[in-house]
N, C-alpha and C positions, 0 to 999 in steps of 0.2 A: 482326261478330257479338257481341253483349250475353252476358257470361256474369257467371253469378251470382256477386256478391261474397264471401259467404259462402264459395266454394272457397278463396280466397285471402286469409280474414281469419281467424285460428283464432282470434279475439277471439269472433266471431259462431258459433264449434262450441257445440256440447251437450259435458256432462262428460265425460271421459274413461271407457272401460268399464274397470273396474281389469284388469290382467294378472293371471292366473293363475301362477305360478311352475310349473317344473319339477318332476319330483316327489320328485328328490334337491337340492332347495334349504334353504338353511337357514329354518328357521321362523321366524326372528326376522331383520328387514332382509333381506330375499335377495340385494337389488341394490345393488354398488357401484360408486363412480366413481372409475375407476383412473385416476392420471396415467401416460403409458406413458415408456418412456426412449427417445425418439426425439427425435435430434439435429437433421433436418430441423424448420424451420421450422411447415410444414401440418398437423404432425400432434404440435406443441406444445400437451396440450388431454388433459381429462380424459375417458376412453370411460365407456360403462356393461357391467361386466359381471356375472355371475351366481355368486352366494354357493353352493358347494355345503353339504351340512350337516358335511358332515367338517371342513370349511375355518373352519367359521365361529367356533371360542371363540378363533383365533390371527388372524382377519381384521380386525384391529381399526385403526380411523382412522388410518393413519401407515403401517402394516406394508408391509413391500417383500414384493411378489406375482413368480409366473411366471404368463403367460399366452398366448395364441396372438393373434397380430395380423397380418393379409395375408397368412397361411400359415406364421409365425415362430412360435417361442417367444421373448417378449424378457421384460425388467421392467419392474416399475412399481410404483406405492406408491396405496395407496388412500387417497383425498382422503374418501369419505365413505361412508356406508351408509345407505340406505332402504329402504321400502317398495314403494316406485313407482319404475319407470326412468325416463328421461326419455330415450326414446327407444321409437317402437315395432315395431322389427328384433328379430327372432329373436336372443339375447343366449347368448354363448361363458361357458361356466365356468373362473373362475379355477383353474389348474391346482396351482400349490403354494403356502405359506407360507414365503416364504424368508427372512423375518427377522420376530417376532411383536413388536416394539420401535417405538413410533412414532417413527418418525425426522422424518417429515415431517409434522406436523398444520396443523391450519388455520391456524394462526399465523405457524408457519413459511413453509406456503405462499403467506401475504400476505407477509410478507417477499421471498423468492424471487420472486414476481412483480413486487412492486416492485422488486427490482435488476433484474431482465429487462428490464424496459420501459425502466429508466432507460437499459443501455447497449445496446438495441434486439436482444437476445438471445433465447434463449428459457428457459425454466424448468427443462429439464430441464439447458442446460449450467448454471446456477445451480449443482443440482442436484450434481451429479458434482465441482464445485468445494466448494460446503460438507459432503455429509457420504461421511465418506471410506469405502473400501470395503470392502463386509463379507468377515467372517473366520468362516466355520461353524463352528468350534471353539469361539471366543468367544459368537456366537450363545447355541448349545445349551449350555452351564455357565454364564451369565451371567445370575443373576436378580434380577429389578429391586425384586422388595419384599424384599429381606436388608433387614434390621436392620443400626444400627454395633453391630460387635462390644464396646463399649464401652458399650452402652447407652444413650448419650447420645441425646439430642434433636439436630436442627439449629440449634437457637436457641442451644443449648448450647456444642455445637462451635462458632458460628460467636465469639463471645462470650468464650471461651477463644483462638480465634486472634486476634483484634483484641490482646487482651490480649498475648500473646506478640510480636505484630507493634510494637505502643508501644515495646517495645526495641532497632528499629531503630537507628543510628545509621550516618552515612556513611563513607567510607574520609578522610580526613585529607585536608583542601583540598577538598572534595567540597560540594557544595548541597544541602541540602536544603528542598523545597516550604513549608514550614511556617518558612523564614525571613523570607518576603517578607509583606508586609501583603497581596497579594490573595490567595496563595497559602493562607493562615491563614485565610482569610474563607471560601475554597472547599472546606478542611477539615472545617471547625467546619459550615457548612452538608452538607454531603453527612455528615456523623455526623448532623447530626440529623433527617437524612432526608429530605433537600429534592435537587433535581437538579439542579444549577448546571453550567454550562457552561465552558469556561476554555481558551485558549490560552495554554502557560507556556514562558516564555523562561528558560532557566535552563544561562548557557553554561560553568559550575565542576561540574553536577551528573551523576550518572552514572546506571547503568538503574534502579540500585536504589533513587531518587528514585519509583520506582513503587509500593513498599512502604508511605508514606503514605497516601497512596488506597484503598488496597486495604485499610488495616487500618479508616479511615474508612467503605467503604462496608461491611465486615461488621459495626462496631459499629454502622451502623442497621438491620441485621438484614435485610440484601440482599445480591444478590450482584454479581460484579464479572466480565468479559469483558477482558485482556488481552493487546494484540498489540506484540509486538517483531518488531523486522525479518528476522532470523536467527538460525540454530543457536547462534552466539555470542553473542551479548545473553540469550537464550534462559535458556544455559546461564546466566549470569552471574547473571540473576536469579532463577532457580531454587535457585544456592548462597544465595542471600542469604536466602531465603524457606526454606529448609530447615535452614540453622543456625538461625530463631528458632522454624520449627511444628516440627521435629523434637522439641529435650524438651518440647516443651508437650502435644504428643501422644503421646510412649512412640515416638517412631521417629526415626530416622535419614536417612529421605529423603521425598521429594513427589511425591506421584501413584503411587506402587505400592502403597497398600494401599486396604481398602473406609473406613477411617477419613480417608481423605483428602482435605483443605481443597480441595487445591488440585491441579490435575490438570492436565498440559500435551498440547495439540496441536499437533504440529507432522508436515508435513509427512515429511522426514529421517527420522522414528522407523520402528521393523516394524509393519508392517502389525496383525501381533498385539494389541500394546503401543497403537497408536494408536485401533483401535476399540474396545479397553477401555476407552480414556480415554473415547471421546467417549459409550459408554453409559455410562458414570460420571455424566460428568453432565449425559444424556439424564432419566435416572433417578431425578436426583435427589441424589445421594450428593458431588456436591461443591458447594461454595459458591464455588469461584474458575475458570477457565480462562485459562492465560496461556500462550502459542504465537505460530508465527508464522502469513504472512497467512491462513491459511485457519481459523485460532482466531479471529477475525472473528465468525463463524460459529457459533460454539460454544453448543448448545444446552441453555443455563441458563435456568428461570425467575424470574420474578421478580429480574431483574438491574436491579441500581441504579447501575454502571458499567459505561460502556465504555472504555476507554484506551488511547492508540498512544504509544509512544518513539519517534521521528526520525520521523515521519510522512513525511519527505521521502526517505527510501531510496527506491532504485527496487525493491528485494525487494519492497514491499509493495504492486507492480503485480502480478496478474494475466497471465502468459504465455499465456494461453490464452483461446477465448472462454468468457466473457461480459469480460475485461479489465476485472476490475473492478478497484477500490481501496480497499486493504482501510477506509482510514481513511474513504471516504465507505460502505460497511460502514456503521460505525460511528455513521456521522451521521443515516443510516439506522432503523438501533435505538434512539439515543438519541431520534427524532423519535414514531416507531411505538410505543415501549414506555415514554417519558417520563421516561427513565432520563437523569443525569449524565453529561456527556462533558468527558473532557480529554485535550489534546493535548502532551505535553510532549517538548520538544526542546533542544538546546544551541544550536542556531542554526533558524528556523524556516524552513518553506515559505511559496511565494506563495499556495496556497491554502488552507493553516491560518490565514495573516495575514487573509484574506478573511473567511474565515467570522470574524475580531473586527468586521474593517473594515462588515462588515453588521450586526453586531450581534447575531450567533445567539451568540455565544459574546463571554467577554472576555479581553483581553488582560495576561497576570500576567506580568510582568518583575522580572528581580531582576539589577542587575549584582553582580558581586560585589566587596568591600573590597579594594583596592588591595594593602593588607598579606595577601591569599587569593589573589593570583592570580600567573601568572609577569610576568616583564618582557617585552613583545613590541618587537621592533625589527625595522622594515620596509626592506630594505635599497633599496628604491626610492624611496626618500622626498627630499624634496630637502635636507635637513640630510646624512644619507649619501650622495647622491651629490654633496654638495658635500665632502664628506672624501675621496672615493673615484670619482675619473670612470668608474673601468672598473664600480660594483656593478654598474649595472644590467643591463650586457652580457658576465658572466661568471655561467656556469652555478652556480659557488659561490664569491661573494664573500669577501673579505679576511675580513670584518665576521663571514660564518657559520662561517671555520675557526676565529676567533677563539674564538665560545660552543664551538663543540664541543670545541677543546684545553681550555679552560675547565672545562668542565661534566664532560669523563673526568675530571678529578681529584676530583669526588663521587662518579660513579656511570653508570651510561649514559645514551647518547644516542640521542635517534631522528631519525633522519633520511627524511623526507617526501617520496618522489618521486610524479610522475604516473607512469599505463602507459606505455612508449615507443608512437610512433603517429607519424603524420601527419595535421594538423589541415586541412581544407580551408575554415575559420572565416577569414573577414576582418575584421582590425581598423582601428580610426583610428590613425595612429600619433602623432597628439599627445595625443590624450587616453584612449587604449583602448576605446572601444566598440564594440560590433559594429556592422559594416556591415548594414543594411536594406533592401532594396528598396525604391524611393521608389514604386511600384505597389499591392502588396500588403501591405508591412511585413514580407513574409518573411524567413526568413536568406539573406544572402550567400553563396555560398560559391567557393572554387574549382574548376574542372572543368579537364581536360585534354581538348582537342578538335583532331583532325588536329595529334597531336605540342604543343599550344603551350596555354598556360593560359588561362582565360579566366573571368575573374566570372561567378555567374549565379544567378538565385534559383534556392531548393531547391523552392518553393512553385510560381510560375508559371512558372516558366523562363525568363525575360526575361532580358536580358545588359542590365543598366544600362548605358547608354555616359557618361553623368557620374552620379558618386557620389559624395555630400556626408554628411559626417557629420551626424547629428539634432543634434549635440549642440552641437559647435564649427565647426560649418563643413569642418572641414577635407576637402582632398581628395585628402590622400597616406593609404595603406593600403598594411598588410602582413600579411605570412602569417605568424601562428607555428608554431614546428614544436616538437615533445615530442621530450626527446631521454636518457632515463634507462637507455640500456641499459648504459654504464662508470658509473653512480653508486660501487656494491661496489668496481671496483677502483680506480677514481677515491682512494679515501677509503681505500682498504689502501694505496695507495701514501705517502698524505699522513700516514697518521699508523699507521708500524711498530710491529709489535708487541701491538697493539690487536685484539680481537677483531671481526673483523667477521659480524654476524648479518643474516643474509636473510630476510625474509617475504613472501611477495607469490606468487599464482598458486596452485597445488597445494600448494606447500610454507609452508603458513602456522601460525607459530609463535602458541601460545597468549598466552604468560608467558616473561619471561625473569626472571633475578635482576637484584640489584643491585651487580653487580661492574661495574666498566667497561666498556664496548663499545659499537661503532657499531650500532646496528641499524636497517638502512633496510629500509622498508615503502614498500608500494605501498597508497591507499585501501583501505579497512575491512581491511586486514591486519594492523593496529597490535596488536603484544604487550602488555599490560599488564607492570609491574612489579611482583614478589612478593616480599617477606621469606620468610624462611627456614616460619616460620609461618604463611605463606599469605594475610597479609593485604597490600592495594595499597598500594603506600610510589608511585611515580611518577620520569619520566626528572629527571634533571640538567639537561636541557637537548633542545632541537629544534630543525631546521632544516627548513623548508617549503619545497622545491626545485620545480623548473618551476609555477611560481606562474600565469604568461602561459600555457602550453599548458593550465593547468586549466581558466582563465577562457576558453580557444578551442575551449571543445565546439561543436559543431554543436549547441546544446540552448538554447531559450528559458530553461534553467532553471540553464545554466550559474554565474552569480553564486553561485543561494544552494547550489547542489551544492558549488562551492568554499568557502565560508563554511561546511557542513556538516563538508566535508572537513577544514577547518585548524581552527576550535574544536574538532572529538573530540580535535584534535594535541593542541591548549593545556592541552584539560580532563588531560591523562596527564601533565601538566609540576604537577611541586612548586610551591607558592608561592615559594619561594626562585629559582626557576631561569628562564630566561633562552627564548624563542623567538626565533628570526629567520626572514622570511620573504620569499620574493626576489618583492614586489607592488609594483608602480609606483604611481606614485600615482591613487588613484582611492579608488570607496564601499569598494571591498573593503579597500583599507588601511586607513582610516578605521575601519570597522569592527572590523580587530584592533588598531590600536594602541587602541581608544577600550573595546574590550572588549562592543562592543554591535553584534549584527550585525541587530537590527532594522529601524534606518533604512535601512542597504543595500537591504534586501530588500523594506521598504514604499516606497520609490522605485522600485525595479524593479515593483513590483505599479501603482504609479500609474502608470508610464510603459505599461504595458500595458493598462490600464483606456483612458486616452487615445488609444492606438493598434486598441481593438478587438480584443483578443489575450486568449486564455486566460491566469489562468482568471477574469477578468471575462465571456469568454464558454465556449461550450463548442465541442467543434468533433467533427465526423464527419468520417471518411474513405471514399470511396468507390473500391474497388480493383478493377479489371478491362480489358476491351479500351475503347479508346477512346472508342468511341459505345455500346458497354455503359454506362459507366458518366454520360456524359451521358442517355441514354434512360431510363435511373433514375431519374434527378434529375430530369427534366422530369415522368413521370408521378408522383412525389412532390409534386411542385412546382402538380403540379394540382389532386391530393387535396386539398393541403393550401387553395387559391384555394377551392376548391369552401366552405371550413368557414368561410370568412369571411379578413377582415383578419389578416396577425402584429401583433405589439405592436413587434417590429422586423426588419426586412428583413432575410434570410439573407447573409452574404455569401458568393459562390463561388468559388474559386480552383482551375483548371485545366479541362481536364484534362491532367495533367503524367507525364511519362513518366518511370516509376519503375524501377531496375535491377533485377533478379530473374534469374539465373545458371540456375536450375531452369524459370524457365518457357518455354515452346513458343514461343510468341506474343507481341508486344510487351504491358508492364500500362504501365498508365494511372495516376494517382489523382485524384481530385477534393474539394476539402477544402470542406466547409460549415461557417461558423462563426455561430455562432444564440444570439440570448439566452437567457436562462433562463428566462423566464418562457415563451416558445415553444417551452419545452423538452419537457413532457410531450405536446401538439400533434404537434412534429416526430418524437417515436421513436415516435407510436401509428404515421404515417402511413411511416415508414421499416419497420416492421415487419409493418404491414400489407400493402406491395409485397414484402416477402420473402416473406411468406405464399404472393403470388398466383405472385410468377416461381417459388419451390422447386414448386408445384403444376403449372407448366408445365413440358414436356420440351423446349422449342424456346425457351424465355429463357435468355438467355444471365448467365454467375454472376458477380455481385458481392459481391466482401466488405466487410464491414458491420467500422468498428470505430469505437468515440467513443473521442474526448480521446487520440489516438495518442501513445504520447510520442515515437516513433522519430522525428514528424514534427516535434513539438512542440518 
């Protein structure tokens, strides 16, 4: 049967007959397109609904609405207002104005779409992740055209902080950006209003190394976006920024008044306090945001920085979906908005080093003067263990009781253990490497199966039966094991009388003074040293204990996580004073005794690139029952055939049986690891099947996550 084309071509229709609106519709645009807050997949997508006239002087492009949806009342934020719907179903009236503030505008919403698609998510968990949740209190007394009580202009304020900011100067033995020739280059350009890119190496410098930039990008009459890892960085750079804007602007702290530069979001804060900040500066009213990961986010216009400290923390992942990161955030805005990005760290990541290694960004190094920094001695090296047969097999060498009876006679000491644990990581035992699957390239690890151990990749699950080191051949391998839980009494017994200080877990010390004392930390627990005065004087001395269980994460990322961990040790040591660190020989030694933990890390980045391994590539995980999550990948796998050739072959691994204590039914995972440029390709068509199975009641559920680190 021929039937007329015209039914099925609405190219070949006549004009639409306009709608007539309701007769309680606003007069002006009646019909808006709401995005609704639904977490399912299918119903990720802007509706059209109906302006009442009550509604309309507070329904403005951004506002968060209540409306009725499938027989709900849920939210949503209106994307846009017209004339015409675009749709011609009988249309629901928005029911209230729950926030008249555009939180979400078109700009925004390109952003938000674009991290969605990136990590194959949908907008609305974007959404729920960047702006945080509202406060009626706040709402209703909070309005967006006050004036500064001061009168001033923006240009004004901003111009007066630069100025007060130039006074910066670091805590003693500290780096600052503005010493190095690239560093100066990238100053001097982003002051005079240009966007330069930069990955800074700077392993003497501390958070408030961020203070430069920040004063550079309001003297070109922009604003700046600043993310630290945590509450303690956070804080740290908040004092430093509030002893120089406080007398420059008649107060005493930052982000509490409406005169205020600088405004933090972070997570941690009351809920009150935190959606002030971010109508602050929604609004307008501040020129800086510095928080942690979810100040990413933070909705300033016309921003001419973006900037991360330690880019390489795992804080600045994402626990939840969309799992983003905050620092590609970041790379995000500066791409979208054209705005300056810099990355500055003490020791860098594999994929900050990436983004120089391509060229989106450059790489500013500064080691620092020999006479600036402490003495590091590596008790695994072969000069000390030719003094000493036992260093390398004693949990604290001769060599480390030595600096630290030493270093109490200045002042205290920190001493650097891992968490205790048991590492299921296999090494080479001639040269330290990780073991590999000669299959996939996965990690090694150990498994206990019917009572007795047994190698096995984490990735495919294959039980190599000969295992050869990549590096040396070799084919003996051993287990390290973490072992810090007598460190405290270990070291009260060794040296009587001496105070001994604990940080590590719930009970984490800010600051100690500078009286003598042992104080062993556990990662990112490290007390800073304070004078009397409060400013950072630094330990006497350190010692960097279970060195080997650091390097034995289960983590592709282990190296420069250790290299993170032991330069923040170094950066807290006086120039005068003395580290020792119990690392066999290898990059990572090289790296601290040499003071430069680059090369380590751009070897580990090349040896990855050459194995096919993030983050030269990207990788999804696919989590569910077994032939769930194959069945996925096949009809993915076909969509994507259908669109033509990739530019490179996906590669698959699994599907591998993943432990999970909570669930009912055996999970599965299936890891695909795909180039970049098949990247935008692969998440339309990985999201597109989430569309169709969340739509169906009989597809069984996969979870969806890129660039896992748990896997990673």
């Amino acid at each position: 049967m021929d039937v007329e084309p015209a039914l099925f071509d609405a190219s070949r229709e006549g004009p639409r007959t306009p709608r007539r609106p309701a007769p309680d519709a606003a007069e002006d645009r009646p019909y808006a397109r709401v995005w609704i807050e639904a977490q399912v997949p299918h119903l990720d997508r802007a509706f059209d609904y109906l302006v009442p006239e009550s509604l309309s002087a507070d329904a403005c492009e951004g506002a968060k609405v209540r409306l009725v949806f499938g027989g709900q009342q849920i939210n949503g934020w209106i994307v846009s207002r017209s004339d015409e719907p675009e749709t011609d179903r009988t249309l629901r009236p928005l029911k209230r104005v729950l926030s008249p503030h555009p939180v979400l505008s078109p700009e925004r919403l390109e952003l938000f779409s674009r991290i969605a698609a990136r990590q194959m998510s949908t907008v609305a968990d974007v959404i729920r992740v960047a702006v945080p949740p509202r406060v009626a209190a706040v709402d209703s007394s909070f309005v967006a055209a006050e004036a500064r009580a001061d009168g001033r202009s923006a240009q004004e304020v901003r111009a007066a902080a630069a100025e007060a900011l130039g006074a910066w100067a670091p805590a003693e033995g500290r780096q600052r950006l503005a010493e190095s020739e690239g560093g100066r280059a990238f100053l001097d350009s982003l002051a005079q209003g240009a966007s330069p890119r930069a990955v800074a190496v700077l392993p003497r410098a501390g958070v408030g190394a961020l203070v430069e930039p920040l004063r550079a990008c309001l003297a070109s009459g922009r604003r700046a976006v600043v993310v630290v890892p945590d509450q303690r960085r956070l804080e740290e750079l908040e004092a430093e920024l509030a002893e120089l804007l406080g007398p420059a602007l008649g107060r005493e702290s930052v982000g509490e008044s409406r005169e205020a530069v600088v405004v933090r979001l972070n997570a941690e804060d009351p809920p009150t306090r935190r959606y002030r900040s971010y109508l602050r500066a929604l609004s307008g009213h501040a020129e800086a945001v510095i928080g942690t990961r979810s100040a990413a986010f933070g909705p300033l216009a016309d921003v001419g920085l973006v900037a991360v400290w330690d880019d390489g923390d795992d804080s600045l992942a994402e626990r939840r979906s969309p799992y983003i990161h905050a620092r590609d955030v970041l790379v995000a805005r500066a791409v979208e908005s054209g705005a300056a990005f810099l990355s500055l760290a003490q020791s860098p990541s594999a994929e900050s080093l990436r983004l120089a290694a391509i060229g989106w960004a450059r790489l500013v190094e500064d080691r620092p003067d020999p006479s600036r920094r402490p003495r590091v001695t590596a008790t695994g090296s072969e000069f000390e263990t030719g003094r000493d047969r036992l260093a390398q097999a004693a949990r604290i060498p001769s060599r480390a009781f030595a600096a630290a009876r030493k270093g109490l006679e200045r002042g205290p000491v920190l001493v650097h253990v891992a968490r205790t644990g048991y590492s299921p990581v296999v090494k080479c035992r001639r040269c330290g490497e990780r073991a590999l699957c000669p299959t996939c390239q996965g990690p090694v690890l150990i498994a206990v199966e019917d009572g007795r151990k047994r190698a096995r990749c984490a990735w495919c699950a294959r039980a190599p039966e000969e295992l050869a080191c990549r590096e040396c051949g070799c084919r003996e391998f051993y287990q390290p094991v973490a072992g810090a839980l007598r460190t405290a009494d270990e070291l009260g017994r060794a040296f009587p009388g001496v105070p001994v200080v604990a940080s590590s877990g719930d009970s984490i010390r800010e600051s100690v003074g500078e009286e003598p004392a042992l104080v062993v930390a556990t990662p990112g627990a490290e007390p800073r040293v304070l004078t009397e005065d409060g400013r950072e004087s630094g330990y006497a001395a350190a010692l960097v204990l279970d060195a080997e269980s650091t390097l034995a994460q289960n983590s592709m990322h282990a190296l420069e996580r250790a290299l993170r961990r032991w330069f923040r040790v170094m950066a807290l040591v006086r120039a005068e004073g003395e580290v020792v660190a119990t690392v066999a020989e290898s990059a990572a030694l090289n790296a601290l005794v040499g003071y430069d933990p680059v090369p380590a890390v751009r070897r580990d980045l090349d040896q990855r690139r050459e194995l096919g391994l993030p983050p030269s590539v990207r990788a999804v995980s696919l989590t569910g029952g077994s032939e769930a999550v194959s069945r996925f990948w096949e009809k993915v796998r076909a969509d994507l055939d259908r669109g033509g050739p990739l530019d490179r072959e996906p590669r698959v691994i699994g599907p591998t049986p993943v432990e999970d204590p909570e669930a009912e039914e055996p999970v599965f995972r299936l890891l695909v690891l795909f180039g970049y440029r098949d990247a935008a390709r692969l998440s339309e068509a990985v999201r597109a099947r989430r569309v169709l199975d969340a739509a169906s009641a009989s597809a069984p559920k996969v979870a969806v996550r890129c660039d896992p680190p748990e896997v990673l």
